[in-house]
DOTIKE-557522 format. One record per residue (C-alpha): residue number from 0; residue in three letters; x, y, z. Coordinates in nm, 2 decimals, padded with zeros to 4 digits. Layout:
N
<r><num>NUM</num><residu>ALA</residu><c1>X</c1><c2>Y</c2><c3>Z</c3></r>
...
REM end
This chain:
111
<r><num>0</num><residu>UNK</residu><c1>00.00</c1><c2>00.00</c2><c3>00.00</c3></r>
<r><num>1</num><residu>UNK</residu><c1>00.14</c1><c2>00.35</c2><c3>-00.10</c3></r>
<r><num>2</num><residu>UNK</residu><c1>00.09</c1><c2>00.68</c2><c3>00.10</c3></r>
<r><num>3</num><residu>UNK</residu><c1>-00.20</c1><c2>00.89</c2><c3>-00.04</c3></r>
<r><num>4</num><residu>UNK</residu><c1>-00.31</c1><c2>00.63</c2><c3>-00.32</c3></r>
<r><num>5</num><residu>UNK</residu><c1>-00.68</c1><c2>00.58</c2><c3>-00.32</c3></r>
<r><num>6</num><residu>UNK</residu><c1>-00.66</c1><c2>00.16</c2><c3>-00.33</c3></r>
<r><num>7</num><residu>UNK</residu><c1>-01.03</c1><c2>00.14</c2><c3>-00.24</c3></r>
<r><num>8</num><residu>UNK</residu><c1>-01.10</c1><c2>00.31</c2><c3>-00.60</c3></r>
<r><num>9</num><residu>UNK</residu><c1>-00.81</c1><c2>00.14</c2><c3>-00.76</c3></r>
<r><num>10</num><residu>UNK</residu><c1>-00.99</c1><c2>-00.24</c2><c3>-00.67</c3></r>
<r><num>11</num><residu>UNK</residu><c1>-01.32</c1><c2>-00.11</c2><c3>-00.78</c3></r>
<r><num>12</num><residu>UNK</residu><c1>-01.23</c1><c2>00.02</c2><c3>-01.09</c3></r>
<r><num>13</num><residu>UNK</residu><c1>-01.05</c1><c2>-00.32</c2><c3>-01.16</c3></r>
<r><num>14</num><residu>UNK</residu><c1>-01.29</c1><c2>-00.54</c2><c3>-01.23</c3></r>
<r><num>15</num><residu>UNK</residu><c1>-01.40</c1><c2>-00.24</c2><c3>-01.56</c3></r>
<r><num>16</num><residu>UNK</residu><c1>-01.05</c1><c2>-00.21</c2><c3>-01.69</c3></r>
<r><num>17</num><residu>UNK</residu><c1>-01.10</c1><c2>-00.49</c2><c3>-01.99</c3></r>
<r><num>18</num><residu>UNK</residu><c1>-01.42</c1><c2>-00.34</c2><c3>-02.08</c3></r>
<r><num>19</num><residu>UNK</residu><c1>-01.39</c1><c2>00.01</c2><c3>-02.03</c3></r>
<r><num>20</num><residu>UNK</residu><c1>-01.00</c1><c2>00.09</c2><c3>-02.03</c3></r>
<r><num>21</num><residu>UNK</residu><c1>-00.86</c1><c2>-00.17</c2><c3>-02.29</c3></r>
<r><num>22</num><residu>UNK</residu><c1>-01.18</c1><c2>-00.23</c2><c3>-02.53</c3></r>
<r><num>23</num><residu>UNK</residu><c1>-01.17</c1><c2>00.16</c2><c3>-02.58</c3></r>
<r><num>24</num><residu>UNK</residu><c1>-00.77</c1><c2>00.14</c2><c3>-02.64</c3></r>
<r><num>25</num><residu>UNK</residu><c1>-00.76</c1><c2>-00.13</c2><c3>-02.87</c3></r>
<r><num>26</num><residu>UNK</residu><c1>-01.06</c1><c2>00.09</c2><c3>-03.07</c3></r>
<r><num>27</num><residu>UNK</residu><c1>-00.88</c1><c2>00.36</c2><c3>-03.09</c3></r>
<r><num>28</num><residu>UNK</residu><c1>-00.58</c1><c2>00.25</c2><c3>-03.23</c3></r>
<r><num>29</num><residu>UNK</residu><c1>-00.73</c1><c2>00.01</c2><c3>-03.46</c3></r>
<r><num>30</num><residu>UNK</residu><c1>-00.93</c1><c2>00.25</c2><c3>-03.64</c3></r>
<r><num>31</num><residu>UNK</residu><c1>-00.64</c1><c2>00.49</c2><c3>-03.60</c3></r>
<r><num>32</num><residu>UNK</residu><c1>-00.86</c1><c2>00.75</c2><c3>-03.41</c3></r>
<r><num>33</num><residu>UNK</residu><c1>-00.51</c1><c2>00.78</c2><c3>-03.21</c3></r>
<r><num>34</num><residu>UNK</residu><c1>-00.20</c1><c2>00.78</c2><c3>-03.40</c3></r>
<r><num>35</num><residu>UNK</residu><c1>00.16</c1><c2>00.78</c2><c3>-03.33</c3></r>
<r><num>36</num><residu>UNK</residu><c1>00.12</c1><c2>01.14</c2><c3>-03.43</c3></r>
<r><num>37</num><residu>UNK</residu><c1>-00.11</c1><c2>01.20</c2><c3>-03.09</c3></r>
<r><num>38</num><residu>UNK</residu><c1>00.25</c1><c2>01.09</c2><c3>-02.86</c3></r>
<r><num>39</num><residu>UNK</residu><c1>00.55</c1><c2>01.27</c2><c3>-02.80</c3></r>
<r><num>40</num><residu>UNK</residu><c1>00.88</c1><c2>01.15</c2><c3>-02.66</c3></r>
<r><num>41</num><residu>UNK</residu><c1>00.97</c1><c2>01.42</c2><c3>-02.34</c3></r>
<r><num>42</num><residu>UNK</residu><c1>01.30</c1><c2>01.63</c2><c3>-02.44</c3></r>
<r><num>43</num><residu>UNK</residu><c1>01.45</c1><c2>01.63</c2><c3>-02.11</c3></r>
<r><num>44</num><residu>UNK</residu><c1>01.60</c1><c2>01.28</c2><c3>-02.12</c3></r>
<r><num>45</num><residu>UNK</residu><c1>01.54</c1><c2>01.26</c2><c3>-01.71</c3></r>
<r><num>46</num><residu>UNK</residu><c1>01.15</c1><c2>01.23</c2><c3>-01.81</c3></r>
<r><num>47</num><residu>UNK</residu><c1>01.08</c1><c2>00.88</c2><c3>-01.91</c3></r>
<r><num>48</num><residu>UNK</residu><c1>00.77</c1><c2>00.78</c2><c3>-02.08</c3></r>
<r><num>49</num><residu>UNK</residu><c1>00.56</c1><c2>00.82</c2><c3>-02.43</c3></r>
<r><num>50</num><residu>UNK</residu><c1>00.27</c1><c2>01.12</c2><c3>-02.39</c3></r>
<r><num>51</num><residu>UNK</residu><c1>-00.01</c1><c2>01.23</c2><c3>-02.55</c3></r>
<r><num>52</num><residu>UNK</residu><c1>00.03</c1><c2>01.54</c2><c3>-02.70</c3></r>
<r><num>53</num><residu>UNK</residu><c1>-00.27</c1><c2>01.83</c2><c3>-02.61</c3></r>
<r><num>54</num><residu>UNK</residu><c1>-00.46</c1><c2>01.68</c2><c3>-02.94</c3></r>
<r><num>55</num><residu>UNK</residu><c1>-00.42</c1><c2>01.33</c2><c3>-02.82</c3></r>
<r><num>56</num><residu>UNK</residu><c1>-00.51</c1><c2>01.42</c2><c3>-02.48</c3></r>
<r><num>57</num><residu>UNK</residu><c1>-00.84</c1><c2>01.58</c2><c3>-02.61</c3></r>
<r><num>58</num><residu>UNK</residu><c1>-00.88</c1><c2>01.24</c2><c3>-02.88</c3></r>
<r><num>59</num><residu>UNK</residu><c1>-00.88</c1><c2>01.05</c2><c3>-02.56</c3></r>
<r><num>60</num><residu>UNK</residu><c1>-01.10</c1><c2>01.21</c2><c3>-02.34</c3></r>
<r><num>61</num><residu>UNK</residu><c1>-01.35</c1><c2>01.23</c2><c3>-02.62</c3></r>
<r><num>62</num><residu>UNK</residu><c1>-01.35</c1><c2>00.88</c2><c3>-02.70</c3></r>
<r><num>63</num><residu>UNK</residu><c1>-01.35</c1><c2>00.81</c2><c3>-02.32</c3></r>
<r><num>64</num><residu>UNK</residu><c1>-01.66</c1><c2>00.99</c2><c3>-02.28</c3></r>
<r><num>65</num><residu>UNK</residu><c1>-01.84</c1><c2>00.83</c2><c3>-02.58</c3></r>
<r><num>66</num><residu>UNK</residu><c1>-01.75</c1><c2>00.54</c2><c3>-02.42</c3></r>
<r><num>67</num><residu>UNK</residu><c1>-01.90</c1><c2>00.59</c2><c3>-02.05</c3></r>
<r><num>68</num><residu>UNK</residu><c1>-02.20</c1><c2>00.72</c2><c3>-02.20</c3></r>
<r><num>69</num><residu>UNK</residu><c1>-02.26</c1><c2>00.40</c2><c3>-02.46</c3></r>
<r><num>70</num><residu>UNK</residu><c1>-02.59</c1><c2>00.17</c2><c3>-02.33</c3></r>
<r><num>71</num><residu>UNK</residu><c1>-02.51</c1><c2>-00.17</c2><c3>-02.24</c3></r>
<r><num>72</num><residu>UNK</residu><c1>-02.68</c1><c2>-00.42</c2><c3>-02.06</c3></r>
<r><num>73</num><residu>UNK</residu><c1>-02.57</c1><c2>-00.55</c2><c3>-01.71</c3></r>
<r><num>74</num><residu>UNK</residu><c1>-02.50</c1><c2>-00.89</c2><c3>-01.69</c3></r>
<r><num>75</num><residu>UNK</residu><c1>-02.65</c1><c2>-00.95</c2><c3>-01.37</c3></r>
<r><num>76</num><residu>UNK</residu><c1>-03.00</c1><c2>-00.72</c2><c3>-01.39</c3></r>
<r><num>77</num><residu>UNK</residu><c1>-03.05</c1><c2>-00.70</c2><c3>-01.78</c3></r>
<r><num>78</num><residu>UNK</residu><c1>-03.15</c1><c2>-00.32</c2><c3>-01.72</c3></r>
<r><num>79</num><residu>UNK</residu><c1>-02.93</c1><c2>-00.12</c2><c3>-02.03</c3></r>
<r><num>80</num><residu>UNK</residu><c1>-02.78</c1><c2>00.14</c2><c3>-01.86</c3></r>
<r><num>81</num><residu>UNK</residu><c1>-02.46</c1><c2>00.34</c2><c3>-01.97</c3></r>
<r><num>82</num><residu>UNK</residu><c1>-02.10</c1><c2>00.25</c2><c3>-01.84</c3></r>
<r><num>83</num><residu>UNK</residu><c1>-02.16</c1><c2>00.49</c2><c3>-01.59</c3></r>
<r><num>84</num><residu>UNK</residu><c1>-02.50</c1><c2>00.33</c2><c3>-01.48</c3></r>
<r><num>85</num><residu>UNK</residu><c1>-02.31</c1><c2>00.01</c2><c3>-01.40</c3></r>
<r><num>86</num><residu>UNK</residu><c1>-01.99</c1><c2>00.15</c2><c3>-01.16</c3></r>
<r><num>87</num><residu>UNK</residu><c1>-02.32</c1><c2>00.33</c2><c3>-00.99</c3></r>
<r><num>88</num><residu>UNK</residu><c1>-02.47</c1><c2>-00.01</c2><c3>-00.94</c3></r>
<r><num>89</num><residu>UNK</residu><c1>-02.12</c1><c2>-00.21</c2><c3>-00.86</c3></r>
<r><num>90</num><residu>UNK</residu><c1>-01.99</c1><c2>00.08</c2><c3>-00.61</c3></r>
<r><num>91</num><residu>UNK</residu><c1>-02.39</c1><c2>00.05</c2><c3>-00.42</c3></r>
<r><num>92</num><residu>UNK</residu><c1>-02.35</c1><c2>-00.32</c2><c3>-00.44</c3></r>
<r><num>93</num><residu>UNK</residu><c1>-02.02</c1><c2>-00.29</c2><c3>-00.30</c3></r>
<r><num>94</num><residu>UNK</residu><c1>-02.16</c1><c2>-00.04</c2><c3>00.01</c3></r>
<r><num>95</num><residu>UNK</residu><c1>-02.42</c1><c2>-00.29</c2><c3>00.10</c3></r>
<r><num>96</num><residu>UNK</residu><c1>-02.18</c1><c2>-00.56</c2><c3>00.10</c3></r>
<r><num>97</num><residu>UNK</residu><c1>-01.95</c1><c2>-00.37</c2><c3>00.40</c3></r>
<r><num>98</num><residu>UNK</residu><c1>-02.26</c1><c2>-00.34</c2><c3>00.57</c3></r>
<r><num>99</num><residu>UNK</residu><c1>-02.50</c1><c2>-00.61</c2><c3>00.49</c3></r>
<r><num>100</num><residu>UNK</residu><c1>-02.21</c1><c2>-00.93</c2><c3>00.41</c3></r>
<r><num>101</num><residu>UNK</residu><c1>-01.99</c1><c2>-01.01</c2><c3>00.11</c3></r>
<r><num>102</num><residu>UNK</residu><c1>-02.25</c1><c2>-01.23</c2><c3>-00.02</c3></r>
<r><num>103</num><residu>UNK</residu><c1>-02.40</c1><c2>-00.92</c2><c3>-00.16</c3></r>
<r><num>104</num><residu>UNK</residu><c1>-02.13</c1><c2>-00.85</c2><c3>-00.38</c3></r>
<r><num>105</num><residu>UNK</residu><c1>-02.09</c1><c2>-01.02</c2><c3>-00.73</c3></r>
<r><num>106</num><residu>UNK</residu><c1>-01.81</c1><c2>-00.87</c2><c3>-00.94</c3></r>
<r><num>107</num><residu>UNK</residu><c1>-01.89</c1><c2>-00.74</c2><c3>-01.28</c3></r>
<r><num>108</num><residu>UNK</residu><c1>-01.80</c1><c2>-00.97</c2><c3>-01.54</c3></r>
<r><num>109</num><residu>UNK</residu><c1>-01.84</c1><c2>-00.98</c2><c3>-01.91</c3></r>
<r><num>110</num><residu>UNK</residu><c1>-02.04</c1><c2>-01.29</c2><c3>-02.01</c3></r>
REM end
């Protein structure tokens, strides 16, 4: 565990990365919404990493939120709801759980 890092959020958001996080990042670079003219390398060669430059940044974010707001249908309910619906639902599901039991928690899973 690291000072000041929010691990609560980090294990909900978790169980959403494949279909949130890395369905939206293999669709925007295979329909080259994102190119490798959207990164930069750093010049100062102290800073390590790849970035997004201010257009890719904006790409992103766009794409993000196209992606929170899309319908789909919970596995568990069958109510369509947007992405944003469902980590509503999970992080509600996961509050009743701390105070109700852990049986009334199911992780979200892609079926």
């Amino acid at each position: 565990m690291r000072q000041g890092h929010p691990a609560l959020c980090s294990d909900l958001i978790e169980e959403f990365r494949a279909p949130i996080v890395d369905a939206l990042v293999t669709l925007i670079v295979n329909k080259k919404i994102i190119t490798p003219a959207d990164f930069y390398l750093p010049i100062d060669p102290e800073e390590r990493g790849c970035f997004l430059t201010a257009q890719g940044r904006r790409t992103f974010i766009e794409q993000f939120e196209k992606r929170m707001s899309s319908r789909v249908k919970h596995p568990h309910f069958g109510i369509r709801t947007t992405w944003r619906g469902i980590l509503d639902l999970q992080v509600s599901r996961y509050t009743r759980a701390l105070w109700e039991g852990p049986e009334f928690y199911e992780s979200f899973q892609i079926r």
